[in-house]
N, C-alpha and C positions, 0 to 999 in steps of 0.2 A: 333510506334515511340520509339526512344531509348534516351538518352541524352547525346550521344556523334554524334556533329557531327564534320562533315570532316573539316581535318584543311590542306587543299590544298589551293591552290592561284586558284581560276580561270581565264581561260584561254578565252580572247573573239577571235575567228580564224575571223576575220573581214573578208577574201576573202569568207573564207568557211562557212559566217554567221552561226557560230555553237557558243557554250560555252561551254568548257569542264574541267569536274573536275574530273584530274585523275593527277597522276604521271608519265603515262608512256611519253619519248621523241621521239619517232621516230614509222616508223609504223610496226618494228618487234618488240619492244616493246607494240605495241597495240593488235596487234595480239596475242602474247603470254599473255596479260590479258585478252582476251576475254577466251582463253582458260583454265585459270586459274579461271577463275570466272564464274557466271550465272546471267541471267537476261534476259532483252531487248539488240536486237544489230539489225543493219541494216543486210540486207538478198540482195541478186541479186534482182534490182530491188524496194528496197522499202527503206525508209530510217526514221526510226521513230526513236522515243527519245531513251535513253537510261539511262538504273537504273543496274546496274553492283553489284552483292552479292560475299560475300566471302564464298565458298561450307562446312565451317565448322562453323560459328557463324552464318550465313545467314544476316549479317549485310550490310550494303551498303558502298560500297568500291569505288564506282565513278560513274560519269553523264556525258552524252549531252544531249545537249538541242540544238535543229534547230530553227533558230530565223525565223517569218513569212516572206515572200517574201511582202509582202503588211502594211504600217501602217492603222490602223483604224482610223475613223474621228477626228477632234478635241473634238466634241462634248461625243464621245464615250470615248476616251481618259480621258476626264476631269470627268467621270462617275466610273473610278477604287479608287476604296474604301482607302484610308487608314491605316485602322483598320481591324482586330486584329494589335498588336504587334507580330513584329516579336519573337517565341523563338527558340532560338537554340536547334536542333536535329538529330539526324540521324534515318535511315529508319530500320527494320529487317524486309525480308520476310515470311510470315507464311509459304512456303514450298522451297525446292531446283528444281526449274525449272524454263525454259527459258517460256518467255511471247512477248507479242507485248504490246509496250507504243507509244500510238497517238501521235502526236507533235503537239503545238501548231498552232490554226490557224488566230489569231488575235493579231497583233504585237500592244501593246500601250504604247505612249513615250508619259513619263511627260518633263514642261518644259526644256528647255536647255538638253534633255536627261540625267537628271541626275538618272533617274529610267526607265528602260525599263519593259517592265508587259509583257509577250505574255499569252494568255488564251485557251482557248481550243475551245468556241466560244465565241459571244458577250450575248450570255443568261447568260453566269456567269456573265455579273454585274445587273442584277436584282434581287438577291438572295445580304446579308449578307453573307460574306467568315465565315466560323469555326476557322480558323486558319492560319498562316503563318510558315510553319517550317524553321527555320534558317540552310540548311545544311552545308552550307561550305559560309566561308567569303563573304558577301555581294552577296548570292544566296538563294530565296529561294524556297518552294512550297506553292501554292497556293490550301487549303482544300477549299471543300465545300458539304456538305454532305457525309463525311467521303472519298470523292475523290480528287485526284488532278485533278483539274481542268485549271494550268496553274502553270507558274514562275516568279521569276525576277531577275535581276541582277541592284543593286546598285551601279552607279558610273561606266558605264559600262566603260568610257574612261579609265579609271586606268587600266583596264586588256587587251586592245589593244595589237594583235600579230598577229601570223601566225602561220595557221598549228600547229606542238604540241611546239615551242617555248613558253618558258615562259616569262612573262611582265617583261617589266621593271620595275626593284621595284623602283626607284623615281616615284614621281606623274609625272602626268602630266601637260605639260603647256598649260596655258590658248589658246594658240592658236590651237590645237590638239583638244578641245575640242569644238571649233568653226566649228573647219573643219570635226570632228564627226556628229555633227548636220547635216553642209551640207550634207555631203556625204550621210546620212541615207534619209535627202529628196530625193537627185539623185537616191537613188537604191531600197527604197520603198513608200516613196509620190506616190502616186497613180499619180494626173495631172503632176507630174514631168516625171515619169517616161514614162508616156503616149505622155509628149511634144517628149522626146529624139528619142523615136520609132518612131513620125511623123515625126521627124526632124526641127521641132521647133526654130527656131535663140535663143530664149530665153535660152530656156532648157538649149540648145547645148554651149550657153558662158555659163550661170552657171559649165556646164559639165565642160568645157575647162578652166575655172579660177580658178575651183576646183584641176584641176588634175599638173596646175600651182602653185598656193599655195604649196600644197604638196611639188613638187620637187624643192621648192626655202624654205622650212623650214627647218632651220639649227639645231634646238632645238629636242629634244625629236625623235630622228631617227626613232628609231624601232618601234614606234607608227605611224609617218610620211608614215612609208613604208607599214606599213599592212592597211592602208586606201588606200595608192598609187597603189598598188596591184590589188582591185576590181576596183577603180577608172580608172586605166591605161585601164583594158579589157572594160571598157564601153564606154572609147575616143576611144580605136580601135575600136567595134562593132557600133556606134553610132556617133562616133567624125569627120567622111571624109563626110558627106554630099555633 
């Protein structure tokens, strides 16, 4: 751990349920940092987190993080800890070489989403966390036995986008934040997500009221669109019953 961490915006890519803390905009600038850097990076085929170093201080220079396809129960949910306090940090790695980083596989949302957690599994909250490293605004790592063991992202609505566009830096309005929530039942609520695939009347209005809302909110666009985005492919795959 170093005591500088990253002062990027995070990025939440809402279609491409990712979080990304990097500079680069487009994907020949992504490209050209994978190249320029070392770490973790997705391979043909496989697609785990990513911890990106700079090949001469070996300090950590950007992140993804893949949010779980499934939320965890309430009760599990209401189980993630707290404490430690976050502090802020950044990572250095002990040597210059490419590694594989797991991705979270248990996605838990506090109230109103106003904290998302993903962990690595549900045995991390049986154990006291070590620590929380603050790396970059409103992200952090989750230690526990001197491992990461998961993340999160704080206020994940304020960083609403697409792809490597950056947020809109105004907050966001109350209504985006509403329609956050739903959307994240629709596409990982386990019985939600399970009504749309049977075809469900219920599910399917939630679906369709949701994907209405969206394209009738006038306020806060670009947050508007990157939920309207996943939302839209799931009225098409799921929405002609």
């Amino acid at each position: 751990m170093t005591d500088g961490p990253l002062r990027i915006t995070p990025r939440f890519d809402f279609p491409g349920q990712c979080v990304r803390i990097a500079e680069y905009a487009d994907v020949e600038e992504w490209q050209q940092f994978l190249a320029d850097t070392f770490g973790s990076q997705e391979w043909l085929w496989d697609d785990p987190d990513e911890f990106r170093f700079a090949p001469d201080s070996r300090e950590l220079v950007g992140a993804a993080f893949r949010s779980p396809s499934e939320s965890a129960s309430a009760e599990d949910c209401a189980r993630v800890p707290c404490t430690p306090a976050v502090r802020p940090g950044g990572l250095r790695a002990d040597e210059a070489r490419d590694f594989r980083l797991e991705p979270a596989t248990e996605l838990c949302r506090a109230p109103g989403d106003t904290v998302l957690t993903c962990l690595r599994d549900l045995d991390v909250l049986d154990r006291p966390l070590d620590a929380r490293i603050g790396i970059a605004p409103d992200v952090a790592l989750l230690v526990q036995h001197g491992t990461v063991v998961g993340w999160s992202i704080t206020d994940p609505a304020r960083y609403l986008t697409t792809g490597f566009a950056a947020p809109d830096p105004a907050p966001p309005v109350p209504a985006t934040r509403r329609l956050l929530t739903e959307c994240l039942d629709l596409v990982t609520a386990v019985p939600v997500v399970d009504g749309l695939v049977d075809g469900e009347p219920a599910a399917l209005a939630r679906l369709q009221a949701a994907d209405k809302a969206l394209r009738e909110q006038r306020e806060d666009r670009h947050r508007a669109d990157a939920l309207l985005e996943l939302i839209a492919t799931y009225v098409e795959d799921y929405g002609n019953w």
